[in-house]
BAKOL-14113 format. One record per residue: residue in one letter; x, y, z of N, C-alpha, C in turn. Coordinates in Angstrom, 2 decimals. Example, Ala and Ser with C-alpha at 12.3 -4.5 7.8 and 13.67 -1.06 7.14 Angstrom:
<site><residu>a</residu><n_c1>13.19</n_c1><n_c2>-5.69</n_c2><n_c3>7.80</n_c3><ca_c1>12.30</ca_c1><ca_c2>-4.50</ca_c2><ca_c3>7.80</ca_c3><c_c1>13.20</c_c1><c_c2>-3.30</c_c2><c_c3>7.80</c_c3></site>
<site><residu>s</residu><n_c1>12.85</n_c1><n_c2>-2.25</n_c2><n_c3>7.08</n_c3><ca_c1>13.67</ca_c1><ca_c2>-1.06</ca_c2><ca_c3>7.14</ca_c3><c_c1>12.90</c_c1><c_c2>0.03</c_c2><c_c3>7.87</c_c3></site>
//
This chain:
<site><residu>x</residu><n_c1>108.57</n_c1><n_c2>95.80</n_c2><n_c3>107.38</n_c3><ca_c1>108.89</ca_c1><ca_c2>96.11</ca_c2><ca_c3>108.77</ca_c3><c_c1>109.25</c_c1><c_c2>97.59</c_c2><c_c3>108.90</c_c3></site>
<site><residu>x</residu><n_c1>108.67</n_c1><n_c2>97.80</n_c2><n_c3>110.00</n_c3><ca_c1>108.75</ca_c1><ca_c2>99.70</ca_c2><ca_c3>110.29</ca_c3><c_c1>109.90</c_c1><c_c2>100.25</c_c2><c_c3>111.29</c_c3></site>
<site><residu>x</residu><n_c1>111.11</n_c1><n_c2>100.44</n_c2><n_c3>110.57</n_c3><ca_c1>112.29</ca_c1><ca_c2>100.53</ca_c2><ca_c3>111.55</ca_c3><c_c1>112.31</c_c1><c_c2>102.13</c_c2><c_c3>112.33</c_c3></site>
<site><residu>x</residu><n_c1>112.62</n_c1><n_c2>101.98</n_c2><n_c3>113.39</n_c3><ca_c1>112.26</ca_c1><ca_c2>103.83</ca_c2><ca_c3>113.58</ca_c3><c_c1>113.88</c_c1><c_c2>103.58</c_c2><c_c3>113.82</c_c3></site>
<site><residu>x</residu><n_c1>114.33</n_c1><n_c2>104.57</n_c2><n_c3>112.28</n_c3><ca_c1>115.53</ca_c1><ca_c2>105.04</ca_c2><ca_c3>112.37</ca_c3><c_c1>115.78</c_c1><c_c2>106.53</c_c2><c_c3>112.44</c_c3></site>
<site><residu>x</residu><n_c1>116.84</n_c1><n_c2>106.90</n_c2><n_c3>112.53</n_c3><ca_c1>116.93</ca_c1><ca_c2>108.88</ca_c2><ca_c3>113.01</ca_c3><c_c1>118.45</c_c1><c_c2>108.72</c_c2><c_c3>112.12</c_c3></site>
<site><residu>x</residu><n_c1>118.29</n_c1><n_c2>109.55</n_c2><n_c3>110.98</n_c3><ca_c1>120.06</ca_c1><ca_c2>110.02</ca_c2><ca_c3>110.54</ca_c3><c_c1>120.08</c_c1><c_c2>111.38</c_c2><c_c3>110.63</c_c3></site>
<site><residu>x</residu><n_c1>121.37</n_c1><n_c2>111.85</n_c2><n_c3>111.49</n_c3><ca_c1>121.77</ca_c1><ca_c2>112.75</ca_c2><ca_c3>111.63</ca_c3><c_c1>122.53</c_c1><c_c2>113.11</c_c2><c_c3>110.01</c_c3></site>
<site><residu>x</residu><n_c1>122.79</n_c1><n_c2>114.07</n_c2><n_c3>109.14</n_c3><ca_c1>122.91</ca_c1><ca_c2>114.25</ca_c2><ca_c3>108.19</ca_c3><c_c1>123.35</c_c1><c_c2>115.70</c_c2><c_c3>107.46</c_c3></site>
<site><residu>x</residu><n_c1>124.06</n_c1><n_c2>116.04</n_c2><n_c3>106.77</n_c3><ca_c1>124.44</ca_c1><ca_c2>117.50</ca_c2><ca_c3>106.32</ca_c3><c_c1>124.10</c_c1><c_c2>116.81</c_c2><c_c3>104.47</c_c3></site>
<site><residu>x</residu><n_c1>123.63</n_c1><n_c2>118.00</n_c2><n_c3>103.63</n_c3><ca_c1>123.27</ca_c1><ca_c2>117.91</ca_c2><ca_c3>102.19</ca_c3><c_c1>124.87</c_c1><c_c2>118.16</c_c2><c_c3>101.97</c_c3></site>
<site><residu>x</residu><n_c1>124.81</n_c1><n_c2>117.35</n_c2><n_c3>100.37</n_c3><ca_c1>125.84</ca_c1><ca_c2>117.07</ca_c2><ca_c3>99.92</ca_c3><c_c1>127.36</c_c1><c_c2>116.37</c_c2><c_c3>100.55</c_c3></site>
<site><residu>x</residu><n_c1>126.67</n_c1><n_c2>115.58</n_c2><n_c3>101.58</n_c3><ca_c1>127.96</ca_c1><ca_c2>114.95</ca_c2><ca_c3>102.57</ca_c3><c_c1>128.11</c_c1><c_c2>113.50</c_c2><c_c3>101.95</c_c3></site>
<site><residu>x</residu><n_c1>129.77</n_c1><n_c2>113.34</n_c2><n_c3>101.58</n_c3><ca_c1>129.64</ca_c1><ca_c2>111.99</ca_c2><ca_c3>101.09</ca_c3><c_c1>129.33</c_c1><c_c2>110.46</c_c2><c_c3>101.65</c_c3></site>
<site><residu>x</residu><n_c1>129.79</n_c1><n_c2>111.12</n_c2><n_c3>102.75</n_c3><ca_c1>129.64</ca_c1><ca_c2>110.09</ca_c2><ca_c3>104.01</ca_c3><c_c1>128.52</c_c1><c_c2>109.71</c_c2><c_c3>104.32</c_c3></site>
<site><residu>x</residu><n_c1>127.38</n_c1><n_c2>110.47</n_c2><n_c3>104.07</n_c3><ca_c1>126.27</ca_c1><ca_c2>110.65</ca_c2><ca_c3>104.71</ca_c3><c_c1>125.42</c_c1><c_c2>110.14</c_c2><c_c3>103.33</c_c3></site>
<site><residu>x</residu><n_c1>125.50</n_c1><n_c2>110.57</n_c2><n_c3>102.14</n_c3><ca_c1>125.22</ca_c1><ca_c2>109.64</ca_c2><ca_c3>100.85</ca_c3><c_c1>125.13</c_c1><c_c2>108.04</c_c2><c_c3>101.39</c_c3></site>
<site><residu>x</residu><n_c1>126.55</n_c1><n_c2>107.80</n_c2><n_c3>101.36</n_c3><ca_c1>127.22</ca_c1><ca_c2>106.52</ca_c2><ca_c3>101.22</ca_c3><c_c1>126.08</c_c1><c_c2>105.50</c_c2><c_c3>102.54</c_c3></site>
<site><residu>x</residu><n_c1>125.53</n_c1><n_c2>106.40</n_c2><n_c3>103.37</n_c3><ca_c1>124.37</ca_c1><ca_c2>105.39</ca_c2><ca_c3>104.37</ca_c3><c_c1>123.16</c_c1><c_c2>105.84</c_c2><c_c3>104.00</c_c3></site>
<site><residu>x</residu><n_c1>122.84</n_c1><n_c2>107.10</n_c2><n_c3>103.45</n_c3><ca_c1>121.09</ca_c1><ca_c2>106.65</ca_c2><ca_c3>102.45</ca_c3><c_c1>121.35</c_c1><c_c2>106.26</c_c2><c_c3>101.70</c_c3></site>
<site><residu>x</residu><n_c1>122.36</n_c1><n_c2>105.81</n_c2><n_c3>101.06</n_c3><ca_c1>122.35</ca_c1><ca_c2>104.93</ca_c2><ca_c3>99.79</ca_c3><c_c1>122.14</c_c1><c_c2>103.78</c_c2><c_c3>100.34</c_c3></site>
<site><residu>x</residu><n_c1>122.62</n_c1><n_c2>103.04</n_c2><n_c3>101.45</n_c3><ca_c1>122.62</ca_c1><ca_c2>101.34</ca_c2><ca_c3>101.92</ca_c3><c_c1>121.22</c_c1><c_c2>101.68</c_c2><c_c3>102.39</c_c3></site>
<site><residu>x</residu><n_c1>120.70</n_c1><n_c2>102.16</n_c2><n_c3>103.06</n_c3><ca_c1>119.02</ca_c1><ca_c2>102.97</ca_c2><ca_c3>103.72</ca_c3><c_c1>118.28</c_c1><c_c2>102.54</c_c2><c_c3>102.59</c_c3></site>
<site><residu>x</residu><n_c1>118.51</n_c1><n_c2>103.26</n_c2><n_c3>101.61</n_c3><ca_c1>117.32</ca_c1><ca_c2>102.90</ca_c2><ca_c3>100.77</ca_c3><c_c1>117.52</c_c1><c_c2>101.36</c_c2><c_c3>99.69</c_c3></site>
<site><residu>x</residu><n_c1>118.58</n_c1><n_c2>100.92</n_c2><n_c3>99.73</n_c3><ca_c1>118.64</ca_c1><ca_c2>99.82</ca_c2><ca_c3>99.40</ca_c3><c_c1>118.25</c_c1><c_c2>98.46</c_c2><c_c3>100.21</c_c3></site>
<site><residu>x</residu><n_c1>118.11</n_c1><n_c2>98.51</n_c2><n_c3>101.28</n_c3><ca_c1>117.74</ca_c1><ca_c2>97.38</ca_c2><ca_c3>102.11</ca_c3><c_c1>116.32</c_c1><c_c2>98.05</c_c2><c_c3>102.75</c_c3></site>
<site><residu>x</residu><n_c1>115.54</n_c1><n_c2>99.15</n_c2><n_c3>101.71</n_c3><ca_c1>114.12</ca_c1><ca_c2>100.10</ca_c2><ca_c3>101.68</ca_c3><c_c1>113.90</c_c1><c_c2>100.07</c_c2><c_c3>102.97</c_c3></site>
<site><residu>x</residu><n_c1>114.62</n_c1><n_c2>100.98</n_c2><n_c3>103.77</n_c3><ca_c1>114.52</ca_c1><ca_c2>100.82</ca_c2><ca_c3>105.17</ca_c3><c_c1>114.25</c_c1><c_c2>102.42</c_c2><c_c3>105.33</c_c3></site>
<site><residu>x</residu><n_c1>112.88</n_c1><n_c2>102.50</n_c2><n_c3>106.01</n_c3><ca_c1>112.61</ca_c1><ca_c2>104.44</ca_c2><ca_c3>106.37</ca_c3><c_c1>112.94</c_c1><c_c2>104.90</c_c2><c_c3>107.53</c_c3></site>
<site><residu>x</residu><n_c1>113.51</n_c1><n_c2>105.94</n_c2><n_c3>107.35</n_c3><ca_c1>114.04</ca_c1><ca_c2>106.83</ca_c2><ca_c3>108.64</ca_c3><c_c1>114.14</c_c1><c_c2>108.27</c_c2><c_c3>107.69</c_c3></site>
<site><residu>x</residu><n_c1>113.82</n_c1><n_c2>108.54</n_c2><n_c3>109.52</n_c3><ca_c1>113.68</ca_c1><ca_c2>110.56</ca_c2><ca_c3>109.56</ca_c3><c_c1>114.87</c_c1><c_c2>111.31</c_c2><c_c3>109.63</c_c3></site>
<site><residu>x</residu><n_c1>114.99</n_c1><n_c2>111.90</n_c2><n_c3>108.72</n_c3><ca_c1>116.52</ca_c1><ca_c2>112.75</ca_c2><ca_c3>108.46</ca_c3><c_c1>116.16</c_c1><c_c2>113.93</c_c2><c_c3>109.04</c_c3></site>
<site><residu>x</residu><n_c1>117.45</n_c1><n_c2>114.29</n_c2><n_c3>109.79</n_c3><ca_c1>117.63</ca_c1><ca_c2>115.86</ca_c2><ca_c3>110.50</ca_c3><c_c1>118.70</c_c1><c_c2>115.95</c_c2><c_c3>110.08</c_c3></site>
<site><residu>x</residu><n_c1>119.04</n_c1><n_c2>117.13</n_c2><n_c3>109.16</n_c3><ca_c1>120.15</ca_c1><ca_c2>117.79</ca_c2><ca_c3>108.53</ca_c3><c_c1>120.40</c_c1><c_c2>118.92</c_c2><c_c3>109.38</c_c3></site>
<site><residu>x</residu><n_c1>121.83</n_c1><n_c2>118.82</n_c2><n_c3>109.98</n_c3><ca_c1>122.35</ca_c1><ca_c2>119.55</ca_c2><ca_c3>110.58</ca_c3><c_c1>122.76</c_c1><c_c2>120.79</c_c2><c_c3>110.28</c_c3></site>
<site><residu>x</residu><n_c1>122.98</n_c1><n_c2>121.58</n_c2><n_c3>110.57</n_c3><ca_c1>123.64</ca_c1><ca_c2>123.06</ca_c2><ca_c3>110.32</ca_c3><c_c1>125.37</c_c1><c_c2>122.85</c_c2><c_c3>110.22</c_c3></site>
<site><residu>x</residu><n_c1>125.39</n_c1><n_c2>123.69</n_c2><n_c3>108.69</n_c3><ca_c1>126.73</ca_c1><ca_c2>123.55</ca_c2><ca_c3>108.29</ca_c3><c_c1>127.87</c_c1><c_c2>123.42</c_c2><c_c3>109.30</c_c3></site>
<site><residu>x</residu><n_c1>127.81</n_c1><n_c2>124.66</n_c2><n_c3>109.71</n_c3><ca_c1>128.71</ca_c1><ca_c2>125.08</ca_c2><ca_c3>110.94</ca_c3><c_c1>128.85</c_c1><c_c2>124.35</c_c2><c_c3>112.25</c_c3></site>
<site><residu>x</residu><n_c1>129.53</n_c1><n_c2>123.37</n_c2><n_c3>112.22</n_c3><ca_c1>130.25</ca_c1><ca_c2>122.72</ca_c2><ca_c3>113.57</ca_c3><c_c1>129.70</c_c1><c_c2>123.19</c_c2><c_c3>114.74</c_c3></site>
<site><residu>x</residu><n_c1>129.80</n_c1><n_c2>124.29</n_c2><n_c3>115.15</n_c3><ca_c1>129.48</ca_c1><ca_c2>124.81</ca_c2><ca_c3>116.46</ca_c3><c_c1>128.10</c_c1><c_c2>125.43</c_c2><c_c3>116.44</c_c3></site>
<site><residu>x</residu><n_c1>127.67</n_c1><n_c2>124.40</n_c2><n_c3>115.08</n_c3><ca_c1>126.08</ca_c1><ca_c2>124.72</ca_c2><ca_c3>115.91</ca_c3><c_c1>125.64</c_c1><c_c2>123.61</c_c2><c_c3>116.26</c_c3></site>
<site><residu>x</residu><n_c1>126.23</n_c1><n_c2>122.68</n_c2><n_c3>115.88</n_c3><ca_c1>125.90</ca_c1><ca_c2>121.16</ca_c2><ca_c3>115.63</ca_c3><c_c1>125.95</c_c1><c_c2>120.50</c_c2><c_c3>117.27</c_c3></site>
<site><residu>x</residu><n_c1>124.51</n_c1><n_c2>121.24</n_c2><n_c3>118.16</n_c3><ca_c1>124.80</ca_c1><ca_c2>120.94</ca_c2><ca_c3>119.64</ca_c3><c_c1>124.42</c_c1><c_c2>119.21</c_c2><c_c3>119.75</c_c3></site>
<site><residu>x</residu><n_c1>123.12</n_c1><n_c2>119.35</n_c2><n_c3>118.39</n_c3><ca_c1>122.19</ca_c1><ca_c2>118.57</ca_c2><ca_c3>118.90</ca_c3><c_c1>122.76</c_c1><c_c2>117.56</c_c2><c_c3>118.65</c_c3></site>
<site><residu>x</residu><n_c1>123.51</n_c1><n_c2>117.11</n_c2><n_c3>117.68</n_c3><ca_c1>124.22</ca_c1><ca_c2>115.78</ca_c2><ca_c3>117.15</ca_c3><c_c1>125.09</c_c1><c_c2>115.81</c_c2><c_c3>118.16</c_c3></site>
<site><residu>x</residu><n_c1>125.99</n_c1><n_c2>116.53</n_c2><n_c3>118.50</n_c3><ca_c1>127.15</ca_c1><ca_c2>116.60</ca_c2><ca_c3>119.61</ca_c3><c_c1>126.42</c_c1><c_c2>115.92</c_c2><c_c3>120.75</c_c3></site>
<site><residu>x</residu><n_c1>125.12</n_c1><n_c2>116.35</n_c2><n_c3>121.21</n_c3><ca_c1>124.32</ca_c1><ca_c2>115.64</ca_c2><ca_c3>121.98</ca_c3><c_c1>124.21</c_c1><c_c2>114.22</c_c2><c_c3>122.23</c_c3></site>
<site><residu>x</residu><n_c1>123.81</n_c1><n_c2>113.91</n_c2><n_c3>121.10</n_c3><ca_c1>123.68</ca_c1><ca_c2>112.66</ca_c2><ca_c3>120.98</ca_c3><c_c1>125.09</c_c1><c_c2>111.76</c_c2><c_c3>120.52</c_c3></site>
<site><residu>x</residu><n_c1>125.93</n_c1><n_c2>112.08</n_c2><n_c3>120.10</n_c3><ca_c1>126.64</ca_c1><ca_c2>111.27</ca_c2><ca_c3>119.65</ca_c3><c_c1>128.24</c_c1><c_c2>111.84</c_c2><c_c3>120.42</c_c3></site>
<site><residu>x</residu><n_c1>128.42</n_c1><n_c2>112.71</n_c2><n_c3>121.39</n_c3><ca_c1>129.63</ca_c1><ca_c2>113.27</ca_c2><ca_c3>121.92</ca_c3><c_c1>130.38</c_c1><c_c2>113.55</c_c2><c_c3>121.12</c_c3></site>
<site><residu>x</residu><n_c1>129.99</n_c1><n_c2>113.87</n_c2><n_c3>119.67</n_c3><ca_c1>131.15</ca_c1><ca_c2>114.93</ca_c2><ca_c3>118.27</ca_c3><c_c1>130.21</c_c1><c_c2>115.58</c_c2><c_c3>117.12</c_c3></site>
<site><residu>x</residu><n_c1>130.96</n_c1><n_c2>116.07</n_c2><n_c3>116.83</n_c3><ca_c1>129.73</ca_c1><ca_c2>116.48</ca_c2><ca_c3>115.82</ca_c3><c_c1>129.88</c_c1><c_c2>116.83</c_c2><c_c3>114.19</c_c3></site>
<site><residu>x</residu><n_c1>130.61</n_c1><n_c2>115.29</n_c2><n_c3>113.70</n_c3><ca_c1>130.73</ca_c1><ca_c2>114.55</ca_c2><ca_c3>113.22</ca_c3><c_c1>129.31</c_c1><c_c2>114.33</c_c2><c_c3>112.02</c_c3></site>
<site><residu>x</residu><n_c1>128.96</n_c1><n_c2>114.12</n_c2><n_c3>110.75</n_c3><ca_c1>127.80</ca_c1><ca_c2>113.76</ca_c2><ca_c3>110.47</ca_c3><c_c1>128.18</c_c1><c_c2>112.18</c_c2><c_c3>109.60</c_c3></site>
<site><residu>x</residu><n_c1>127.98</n_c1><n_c2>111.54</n_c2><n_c3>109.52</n_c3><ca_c1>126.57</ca_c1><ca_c2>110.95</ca_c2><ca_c3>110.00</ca_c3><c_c1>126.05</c_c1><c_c2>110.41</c_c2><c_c3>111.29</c_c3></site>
<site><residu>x</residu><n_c1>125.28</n_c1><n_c2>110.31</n_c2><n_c3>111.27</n_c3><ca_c1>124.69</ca_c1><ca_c2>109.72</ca_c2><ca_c3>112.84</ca_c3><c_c1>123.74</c_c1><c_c2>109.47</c_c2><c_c3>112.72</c_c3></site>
<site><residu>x</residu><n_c1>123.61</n_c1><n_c2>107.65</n_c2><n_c3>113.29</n_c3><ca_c1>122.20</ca_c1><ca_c2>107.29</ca_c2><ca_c3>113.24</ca_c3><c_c1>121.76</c_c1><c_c2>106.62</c_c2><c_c3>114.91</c_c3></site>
<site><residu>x</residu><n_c1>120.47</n_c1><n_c2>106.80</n_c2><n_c3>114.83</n_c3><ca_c1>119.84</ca_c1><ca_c2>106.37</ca_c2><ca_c3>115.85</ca_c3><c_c1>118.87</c_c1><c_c2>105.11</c_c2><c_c3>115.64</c_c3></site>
<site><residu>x</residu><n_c1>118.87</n_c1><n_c2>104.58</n_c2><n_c3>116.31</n_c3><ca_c1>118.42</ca_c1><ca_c2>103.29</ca_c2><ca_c3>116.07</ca_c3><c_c1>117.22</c_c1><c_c2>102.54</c_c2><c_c3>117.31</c_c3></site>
<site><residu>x</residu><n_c1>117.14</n_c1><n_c2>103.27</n_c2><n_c3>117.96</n_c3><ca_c1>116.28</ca_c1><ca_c2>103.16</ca_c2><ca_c3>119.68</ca_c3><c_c1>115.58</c_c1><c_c2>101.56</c_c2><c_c3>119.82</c_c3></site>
<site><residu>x</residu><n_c1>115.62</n_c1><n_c2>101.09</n_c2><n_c3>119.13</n_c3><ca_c1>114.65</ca_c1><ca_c2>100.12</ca_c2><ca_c3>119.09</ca_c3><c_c1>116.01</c_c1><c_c2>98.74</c_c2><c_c3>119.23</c_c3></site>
<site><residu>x</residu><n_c1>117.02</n_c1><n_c2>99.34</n_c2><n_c3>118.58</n_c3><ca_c1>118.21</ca_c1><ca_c2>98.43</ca_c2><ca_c3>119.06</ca_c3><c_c1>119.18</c_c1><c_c2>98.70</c_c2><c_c3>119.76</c_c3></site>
<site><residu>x</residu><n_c1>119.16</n_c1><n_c2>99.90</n_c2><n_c3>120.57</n_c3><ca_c1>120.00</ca_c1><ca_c2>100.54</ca_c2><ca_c3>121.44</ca_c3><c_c1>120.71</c_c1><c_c2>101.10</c_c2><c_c3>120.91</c_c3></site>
<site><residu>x</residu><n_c1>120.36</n_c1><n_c2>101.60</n_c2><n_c3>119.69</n_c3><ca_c1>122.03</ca_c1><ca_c2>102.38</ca_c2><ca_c3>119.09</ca_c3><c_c1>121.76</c_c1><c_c2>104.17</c_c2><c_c3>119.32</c_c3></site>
<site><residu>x</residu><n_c1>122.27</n_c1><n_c2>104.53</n_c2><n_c3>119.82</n_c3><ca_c1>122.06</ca_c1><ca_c2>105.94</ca_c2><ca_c3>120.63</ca_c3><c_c1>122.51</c_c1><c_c2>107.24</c_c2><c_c3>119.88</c_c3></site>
<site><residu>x</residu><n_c1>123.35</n_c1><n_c2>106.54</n_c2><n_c3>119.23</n_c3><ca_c1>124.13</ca_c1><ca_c2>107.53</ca_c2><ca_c3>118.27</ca_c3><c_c1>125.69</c_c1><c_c2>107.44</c_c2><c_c3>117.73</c_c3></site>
<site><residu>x</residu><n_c1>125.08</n_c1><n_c2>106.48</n_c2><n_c3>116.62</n_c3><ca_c1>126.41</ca_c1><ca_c2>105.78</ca_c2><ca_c3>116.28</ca_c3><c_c1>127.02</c_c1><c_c2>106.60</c_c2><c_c3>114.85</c_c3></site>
<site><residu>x</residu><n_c1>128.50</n_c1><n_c2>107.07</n_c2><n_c3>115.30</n_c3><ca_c1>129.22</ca_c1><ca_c2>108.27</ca_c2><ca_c3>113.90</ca_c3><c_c1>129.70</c_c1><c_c2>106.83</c_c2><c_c3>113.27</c_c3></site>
<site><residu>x</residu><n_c1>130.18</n_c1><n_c2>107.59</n_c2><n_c3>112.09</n_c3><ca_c1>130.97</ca_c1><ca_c2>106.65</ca_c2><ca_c3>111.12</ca_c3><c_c1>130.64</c_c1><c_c2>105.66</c_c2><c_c3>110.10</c_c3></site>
<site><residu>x</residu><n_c1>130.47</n_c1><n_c2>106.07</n_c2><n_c3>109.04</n_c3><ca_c1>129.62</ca_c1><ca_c2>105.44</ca_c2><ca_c3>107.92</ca_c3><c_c1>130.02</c_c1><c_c2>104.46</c_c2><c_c3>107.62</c_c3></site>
<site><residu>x</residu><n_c1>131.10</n_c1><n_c2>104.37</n_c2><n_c3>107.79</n_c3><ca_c1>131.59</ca_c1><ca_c2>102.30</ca_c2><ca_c3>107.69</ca_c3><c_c1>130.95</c_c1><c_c2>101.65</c_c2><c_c3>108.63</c_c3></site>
<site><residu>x</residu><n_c1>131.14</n_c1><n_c2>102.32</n_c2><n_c3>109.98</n_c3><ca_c1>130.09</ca_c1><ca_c2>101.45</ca_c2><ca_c3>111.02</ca_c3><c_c1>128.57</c_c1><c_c2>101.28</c_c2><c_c3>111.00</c_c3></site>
<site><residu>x</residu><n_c1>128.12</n_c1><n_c2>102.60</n_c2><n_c3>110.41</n_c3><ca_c1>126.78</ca_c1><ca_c2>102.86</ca_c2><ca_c3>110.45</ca_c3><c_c1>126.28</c_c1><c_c2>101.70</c_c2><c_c3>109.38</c_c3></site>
<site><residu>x</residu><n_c1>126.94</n_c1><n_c2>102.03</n_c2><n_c3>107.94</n_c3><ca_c1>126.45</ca_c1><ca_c2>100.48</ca_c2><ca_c3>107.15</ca_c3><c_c1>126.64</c_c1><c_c2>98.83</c_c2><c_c3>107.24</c_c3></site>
<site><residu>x</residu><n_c1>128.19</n_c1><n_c2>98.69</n_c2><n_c3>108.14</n_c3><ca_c1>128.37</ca_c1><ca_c2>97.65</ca_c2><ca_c3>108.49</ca_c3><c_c1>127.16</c_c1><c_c2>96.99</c_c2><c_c3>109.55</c_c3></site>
<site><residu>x</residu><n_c1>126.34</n_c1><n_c2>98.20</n_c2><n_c3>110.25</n_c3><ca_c1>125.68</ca_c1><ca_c2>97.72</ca_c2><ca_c3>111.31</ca_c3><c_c1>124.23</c_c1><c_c2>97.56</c_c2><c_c3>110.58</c_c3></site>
<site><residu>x</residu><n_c1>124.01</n_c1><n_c2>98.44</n_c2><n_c3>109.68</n_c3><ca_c1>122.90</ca_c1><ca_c2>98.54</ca_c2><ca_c3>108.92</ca_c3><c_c1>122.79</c_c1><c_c2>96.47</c_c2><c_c3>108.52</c_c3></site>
<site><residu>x</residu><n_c1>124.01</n_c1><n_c2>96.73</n_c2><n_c3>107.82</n_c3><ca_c1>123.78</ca_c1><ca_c2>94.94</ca_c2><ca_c3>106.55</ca_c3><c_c1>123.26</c_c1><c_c2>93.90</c_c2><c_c3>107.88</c_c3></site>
<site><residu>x</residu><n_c1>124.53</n_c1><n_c2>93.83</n_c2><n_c3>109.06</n_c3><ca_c1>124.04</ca_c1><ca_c2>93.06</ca_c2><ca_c3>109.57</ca_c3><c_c1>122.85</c_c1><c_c2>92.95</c_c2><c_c3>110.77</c_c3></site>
<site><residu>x</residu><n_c1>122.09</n_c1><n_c2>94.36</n_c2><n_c3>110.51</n_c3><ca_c1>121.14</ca_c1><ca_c2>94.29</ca_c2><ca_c3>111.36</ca_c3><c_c1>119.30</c_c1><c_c2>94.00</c_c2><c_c3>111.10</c_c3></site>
<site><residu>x</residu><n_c1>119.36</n_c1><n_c2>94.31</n_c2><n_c3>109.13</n_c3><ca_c1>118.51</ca_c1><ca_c2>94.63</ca_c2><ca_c3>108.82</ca_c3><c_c1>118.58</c_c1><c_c2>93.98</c_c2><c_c3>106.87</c_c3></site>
<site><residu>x</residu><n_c1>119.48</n_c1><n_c2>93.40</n_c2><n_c3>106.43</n_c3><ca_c1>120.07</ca_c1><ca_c2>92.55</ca_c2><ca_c3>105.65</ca_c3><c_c1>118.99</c_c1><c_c2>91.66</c_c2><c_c3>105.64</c_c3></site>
//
């Protein structure tokens, strides 16, 4: 099954590990946009998710618009796609 997922994402973020790690364990593909270090550039995630915060995933196909928080993001992952 072809999930169109979107993670918002910074390299070397643990947080952001910790949901491509559940991502690729339940082999689920999505398009990573790695944000710019610096906070106040970070419009586009701020955009979408009102902080700018990384991780952030998008999920369109289940209404998830731009959900922060990697406990939530995997809790929603297991039981959405589990």
């Amino acid at each position: 099954m072809m999930a169109n997922l979107e993670l918002y994402e910074l390299e070397g973020c643990p947080y952001c590990a910790k949901v491509t790690d559940k991502l690729d364990e339940l082999d689920l593909e999505y398009e990573s946009h790695m944000v710019p270090r610096s906070h106040s550039e970070r419009t586009e995630v701020e955009k979408i998710s009102g902080q700018t915060g990384v991780p952030v995933l998008v999920d369109e196909e289940h209404g998830v618009e731009g959900m922060a928080e990697s406990n939530d993001i995997v809790e929603y992952l297991e039981e959405t796609y589990a």
